[in-house]
N, CA, C and O atoms as CSV, one atom per row, in Angstrom:
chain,resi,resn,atom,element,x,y,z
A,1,UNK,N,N,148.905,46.304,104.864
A,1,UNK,CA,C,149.470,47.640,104.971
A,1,UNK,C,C,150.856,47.535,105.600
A,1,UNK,O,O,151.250,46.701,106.415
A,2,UNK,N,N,151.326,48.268,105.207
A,2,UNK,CA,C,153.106,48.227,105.621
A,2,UNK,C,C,153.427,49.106,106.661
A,2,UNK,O,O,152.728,50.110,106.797
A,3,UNK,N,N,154.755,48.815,107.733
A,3,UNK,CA,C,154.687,49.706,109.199
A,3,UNK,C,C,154.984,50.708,108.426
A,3,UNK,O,O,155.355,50.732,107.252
A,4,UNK,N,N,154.681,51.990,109.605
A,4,UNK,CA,C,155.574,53.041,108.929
A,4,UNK,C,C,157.408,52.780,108.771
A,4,UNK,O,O,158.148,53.099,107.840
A,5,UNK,N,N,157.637,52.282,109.705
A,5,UNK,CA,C,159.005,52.151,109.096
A,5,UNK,C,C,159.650,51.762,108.039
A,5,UNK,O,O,160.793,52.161,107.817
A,6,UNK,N,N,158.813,50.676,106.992
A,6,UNK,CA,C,159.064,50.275,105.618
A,6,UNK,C,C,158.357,51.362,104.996
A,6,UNK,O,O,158.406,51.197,103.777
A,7,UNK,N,N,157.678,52.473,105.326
A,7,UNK,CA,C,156.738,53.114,104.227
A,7,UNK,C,C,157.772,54.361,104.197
A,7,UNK,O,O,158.241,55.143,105.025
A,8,UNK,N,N,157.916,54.051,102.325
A,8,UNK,CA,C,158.863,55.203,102.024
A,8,UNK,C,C,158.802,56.493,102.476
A,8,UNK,O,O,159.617,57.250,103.003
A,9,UNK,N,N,157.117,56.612,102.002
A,9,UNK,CA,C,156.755,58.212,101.532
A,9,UNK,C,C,156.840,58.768,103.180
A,9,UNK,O,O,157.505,59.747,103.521
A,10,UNK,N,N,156.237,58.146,103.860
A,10,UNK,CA,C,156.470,58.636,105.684
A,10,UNK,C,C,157.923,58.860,106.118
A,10,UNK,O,O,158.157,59.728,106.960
A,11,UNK,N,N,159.167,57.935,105.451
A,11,UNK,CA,C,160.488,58.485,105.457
A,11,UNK,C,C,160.990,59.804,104.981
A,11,UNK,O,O,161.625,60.718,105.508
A,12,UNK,N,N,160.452,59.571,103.724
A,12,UNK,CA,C,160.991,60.948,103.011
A,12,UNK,C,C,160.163,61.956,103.950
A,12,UNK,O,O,160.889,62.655,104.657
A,13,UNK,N,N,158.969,62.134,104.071
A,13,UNK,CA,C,158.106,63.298,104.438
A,13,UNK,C,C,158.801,63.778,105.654
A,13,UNK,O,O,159.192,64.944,105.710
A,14,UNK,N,N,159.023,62.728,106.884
A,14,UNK,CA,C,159.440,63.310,107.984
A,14,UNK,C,C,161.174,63.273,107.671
A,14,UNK,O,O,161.585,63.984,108.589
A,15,UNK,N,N,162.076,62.950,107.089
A,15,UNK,CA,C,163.029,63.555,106.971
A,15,UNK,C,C,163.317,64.666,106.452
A,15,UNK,O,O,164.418,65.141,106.726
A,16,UNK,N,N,162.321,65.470,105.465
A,16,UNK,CA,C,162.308,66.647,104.966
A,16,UNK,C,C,162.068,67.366,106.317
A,16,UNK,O,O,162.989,67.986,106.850
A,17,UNK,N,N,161.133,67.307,106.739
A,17,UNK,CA,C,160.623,67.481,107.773
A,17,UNK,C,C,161.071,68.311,108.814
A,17,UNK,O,O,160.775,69.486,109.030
A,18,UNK,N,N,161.904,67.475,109.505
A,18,UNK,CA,C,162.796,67.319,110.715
A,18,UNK,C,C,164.675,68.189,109.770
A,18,UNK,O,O,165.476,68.893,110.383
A,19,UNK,N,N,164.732,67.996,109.072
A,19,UNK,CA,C,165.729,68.330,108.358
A,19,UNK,C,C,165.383,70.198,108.397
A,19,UNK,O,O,166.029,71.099,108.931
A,20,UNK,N,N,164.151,70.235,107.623
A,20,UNK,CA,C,163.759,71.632,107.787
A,20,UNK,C,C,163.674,72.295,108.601
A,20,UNK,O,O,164.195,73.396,108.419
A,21,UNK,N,N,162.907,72.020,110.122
A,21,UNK,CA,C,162.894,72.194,111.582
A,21,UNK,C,C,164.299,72.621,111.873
A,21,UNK,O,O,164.668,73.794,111.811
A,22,UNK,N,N,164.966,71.740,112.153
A,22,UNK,CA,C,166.392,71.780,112.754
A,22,UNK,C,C,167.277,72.932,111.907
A,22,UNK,O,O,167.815,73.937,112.371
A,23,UNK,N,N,167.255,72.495,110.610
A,23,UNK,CA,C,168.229,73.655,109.619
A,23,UNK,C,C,167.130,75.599,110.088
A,23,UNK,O,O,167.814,76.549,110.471
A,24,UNK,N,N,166.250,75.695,110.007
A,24,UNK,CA,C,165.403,76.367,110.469
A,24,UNK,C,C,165.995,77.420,112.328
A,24,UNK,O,O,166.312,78.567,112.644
A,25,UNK,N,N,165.833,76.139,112.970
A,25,UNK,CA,C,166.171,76.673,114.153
A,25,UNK,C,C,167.461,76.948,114.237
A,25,UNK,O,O,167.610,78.114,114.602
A,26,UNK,N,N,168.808,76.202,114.000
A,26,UNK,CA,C,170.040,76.604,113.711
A,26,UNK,C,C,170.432,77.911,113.244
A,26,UNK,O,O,171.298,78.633,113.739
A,27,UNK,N,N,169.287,78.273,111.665
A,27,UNK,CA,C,169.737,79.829,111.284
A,27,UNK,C,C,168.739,80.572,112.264
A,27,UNK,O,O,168.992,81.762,112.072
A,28,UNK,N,N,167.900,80.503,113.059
A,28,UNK,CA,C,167.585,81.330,114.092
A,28,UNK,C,C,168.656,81.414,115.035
A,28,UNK,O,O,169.137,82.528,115.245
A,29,UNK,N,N,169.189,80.234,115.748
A,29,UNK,CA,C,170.329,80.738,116.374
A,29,UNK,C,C,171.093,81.753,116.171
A,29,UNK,O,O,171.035,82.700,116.955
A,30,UNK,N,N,172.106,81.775,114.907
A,30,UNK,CA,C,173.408,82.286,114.462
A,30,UNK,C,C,173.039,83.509,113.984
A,30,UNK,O,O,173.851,84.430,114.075
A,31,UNK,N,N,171.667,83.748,113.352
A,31,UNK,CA,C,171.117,85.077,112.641
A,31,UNK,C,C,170.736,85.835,113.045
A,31,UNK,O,O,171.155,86.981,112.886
A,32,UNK,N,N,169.565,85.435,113.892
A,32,UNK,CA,C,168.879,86.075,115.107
A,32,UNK,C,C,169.229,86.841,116.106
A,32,UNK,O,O,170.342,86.522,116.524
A,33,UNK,N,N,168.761,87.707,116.664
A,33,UNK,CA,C,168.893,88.398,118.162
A,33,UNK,C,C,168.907,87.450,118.846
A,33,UNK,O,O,169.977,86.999,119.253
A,34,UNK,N,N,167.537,86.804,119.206
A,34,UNK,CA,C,167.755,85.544,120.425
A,34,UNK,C,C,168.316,84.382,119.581
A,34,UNK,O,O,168.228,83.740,118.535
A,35,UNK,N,N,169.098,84.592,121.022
A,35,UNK,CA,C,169.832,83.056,120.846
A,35,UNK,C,C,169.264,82.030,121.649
A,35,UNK,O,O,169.092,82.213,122.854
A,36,UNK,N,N,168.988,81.066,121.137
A,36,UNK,CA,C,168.667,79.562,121.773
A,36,UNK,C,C,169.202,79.030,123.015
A,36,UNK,O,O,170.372,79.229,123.344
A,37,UNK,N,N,168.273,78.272,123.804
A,37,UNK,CA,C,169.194,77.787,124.896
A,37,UNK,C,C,169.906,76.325,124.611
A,37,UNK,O,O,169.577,75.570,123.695
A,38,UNK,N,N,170.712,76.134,125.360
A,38,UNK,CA,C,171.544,74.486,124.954
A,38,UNK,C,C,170.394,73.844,124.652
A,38,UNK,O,O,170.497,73.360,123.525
A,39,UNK,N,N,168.754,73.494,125.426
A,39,UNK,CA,C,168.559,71.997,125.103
A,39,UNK,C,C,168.044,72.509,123.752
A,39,UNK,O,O,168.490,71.722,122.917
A,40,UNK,N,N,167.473,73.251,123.273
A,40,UNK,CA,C,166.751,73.652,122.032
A,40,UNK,C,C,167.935,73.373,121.044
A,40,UNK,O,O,167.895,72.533,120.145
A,41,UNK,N,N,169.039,74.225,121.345
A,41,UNK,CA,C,169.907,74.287,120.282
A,41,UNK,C,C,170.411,72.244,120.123
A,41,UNK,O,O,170.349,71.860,118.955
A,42,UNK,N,N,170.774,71.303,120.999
A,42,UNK,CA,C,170.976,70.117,120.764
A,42,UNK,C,C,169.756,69.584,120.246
A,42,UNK,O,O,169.964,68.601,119.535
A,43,UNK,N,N,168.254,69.977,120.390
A,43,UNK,CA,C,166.826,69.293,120.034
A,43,UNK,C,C,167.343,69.550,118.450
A,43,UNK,O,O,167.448,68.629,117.640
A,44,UNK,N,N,167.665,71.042,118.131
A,44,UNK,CA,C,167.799,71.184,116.364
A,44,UNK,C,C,168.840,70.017,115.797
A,44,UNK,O,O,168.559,69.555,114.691
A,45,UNK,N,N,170.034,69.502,116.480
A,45,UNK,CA,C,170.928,69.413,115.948
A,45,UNK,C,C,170.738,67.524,115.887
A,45,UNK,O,O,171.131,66.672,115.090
A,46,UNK,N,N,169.840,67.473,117.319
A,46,UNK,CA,C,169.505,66.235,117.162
A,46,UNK,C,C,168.242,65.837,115.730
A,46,UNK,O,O,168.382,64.924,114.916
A,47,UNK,N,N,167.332,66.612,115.775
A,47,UNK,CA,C,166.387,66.600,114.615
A,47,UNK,C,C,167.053,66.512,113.317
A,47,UNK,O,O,166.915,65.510,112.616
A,48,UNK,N,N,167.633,67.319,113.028
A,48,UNK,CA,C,168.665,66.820,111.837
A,48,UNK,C,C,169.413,65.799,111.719
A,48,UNK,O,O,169.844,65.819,110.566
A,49,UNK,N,N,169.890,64.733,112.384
A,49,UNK,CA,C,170.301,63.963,112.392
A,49,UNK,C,C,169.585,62.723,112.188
A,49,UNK,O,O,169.921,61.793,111.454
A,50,UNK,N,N,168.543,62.818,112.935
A,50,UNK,CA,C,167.235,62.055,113.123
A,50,UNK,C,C,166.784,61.894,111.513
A,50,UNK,O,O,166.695,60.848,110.870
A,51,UNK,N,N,166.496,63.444,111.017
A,51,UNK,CA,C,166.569,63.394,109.716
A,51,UNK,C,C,167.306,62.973,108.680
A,51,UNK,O,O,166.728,62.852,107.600
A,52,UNK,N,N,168.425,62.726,108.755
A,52,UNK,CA,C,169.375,62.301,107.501
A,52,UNK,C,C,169.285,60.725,107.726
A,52,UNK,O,O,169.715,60.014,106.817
A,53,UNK,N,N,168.776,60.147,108.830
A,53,UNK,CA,C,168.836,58.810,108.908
A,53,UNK,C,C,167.664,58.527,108.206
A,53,UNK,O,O,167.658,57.823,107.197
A,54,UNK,N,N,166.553,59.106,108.751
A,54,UNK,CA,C,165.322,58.667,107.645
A,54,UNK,C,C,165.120,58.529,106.536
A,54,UNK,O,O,164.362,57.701,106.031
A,55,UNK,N,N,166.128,59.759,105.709
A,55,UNK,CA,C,166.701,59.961,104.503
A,55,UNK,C,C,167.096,58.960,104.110
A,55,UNK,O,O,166.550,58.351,103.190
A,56,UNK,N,N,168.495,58.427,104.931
A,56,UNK,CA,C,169.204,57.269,104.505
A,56,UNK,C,C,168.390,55.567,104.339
A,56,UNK,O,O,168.733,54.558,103.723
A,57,UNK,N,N,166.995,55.940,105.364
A,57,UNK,CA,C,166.045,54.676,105.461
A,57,UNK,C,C,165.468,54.544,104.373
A,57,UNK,O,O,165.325,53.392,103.963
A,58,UNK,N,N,164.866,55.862,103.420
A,58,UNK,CA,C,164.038,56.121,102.503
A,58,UNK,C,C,164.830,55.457,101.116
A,58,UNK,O,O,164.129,54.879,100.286
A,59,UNK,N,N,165.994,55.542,100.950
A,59,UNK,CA,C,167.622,55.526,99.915
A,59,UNK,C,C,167.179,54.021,99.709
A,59,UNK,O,O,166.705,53.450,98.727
A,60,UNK,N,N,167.588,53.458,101.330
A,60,UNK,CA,C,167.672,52.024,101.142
A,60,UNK,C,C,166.747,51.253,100.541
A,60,UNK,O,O,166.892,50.201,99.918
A,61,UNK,N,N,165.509,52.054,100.857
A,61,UNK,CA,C,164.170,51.497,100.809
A,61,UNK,C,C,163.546,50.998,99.154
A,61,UNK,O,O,162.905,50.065,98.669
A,62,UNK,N,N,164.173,52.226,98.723
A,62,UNK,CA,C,164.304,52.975,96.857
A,62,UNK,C,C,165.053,51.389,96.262
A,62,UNK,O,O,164.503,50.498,95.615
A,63,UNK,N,N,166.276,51.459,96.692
A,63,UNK,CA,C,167.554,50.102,96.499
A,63,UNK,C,C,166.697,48.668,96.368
A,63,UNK,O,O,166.577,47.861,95.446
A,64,UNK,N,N,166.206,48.729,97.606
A,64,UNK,CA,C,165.785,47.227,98.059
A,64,UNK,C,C,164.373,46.790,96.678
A,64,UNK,O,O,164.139,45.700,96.157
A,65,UNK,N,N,163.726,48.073,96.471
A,65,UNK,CA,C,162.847,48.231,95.598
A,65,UNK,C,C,162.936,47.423,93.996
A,65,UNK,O,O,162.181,46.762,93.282
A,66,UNK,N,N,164.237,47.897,93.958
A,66,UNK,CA,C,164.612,47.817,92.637
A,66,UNK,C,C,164.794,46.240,91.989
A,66,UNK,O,O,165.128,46.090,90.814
């Protein structure tokens, strides 16, 4: 069995994931009545980021595949 870190489908899933979360809480910020406090608002911004790397893990993963 392969770690999760080589396992695609666990890349893609939690980069959708975390991508959704974060993009999610962001338009609660800006849209919303309540506004977020700093650490929440950096947790979203960090989660998205978190996310596009997994993304980018999942890409490589596809590549190396081939």
């Amino acid at each position: 069995m392969e770690s999760l870190k080589n396992n695609k489908f666990y890349n893609l899933f939690t980069g959708l994931l975390l991508i959704g979360f974060g993009g999610f809480r962001l338009f609660q910020h800006y849209n919303d009545n309540p506004t977020l406090s700093s650490f929440r608002l950096a947790i979203a911004f960090a989660s998205i980021g978190y996310g596009i790397y997994t993304l980018y893990n999942y890409m490589q993963l596809i590549k190396e595949e081939k």
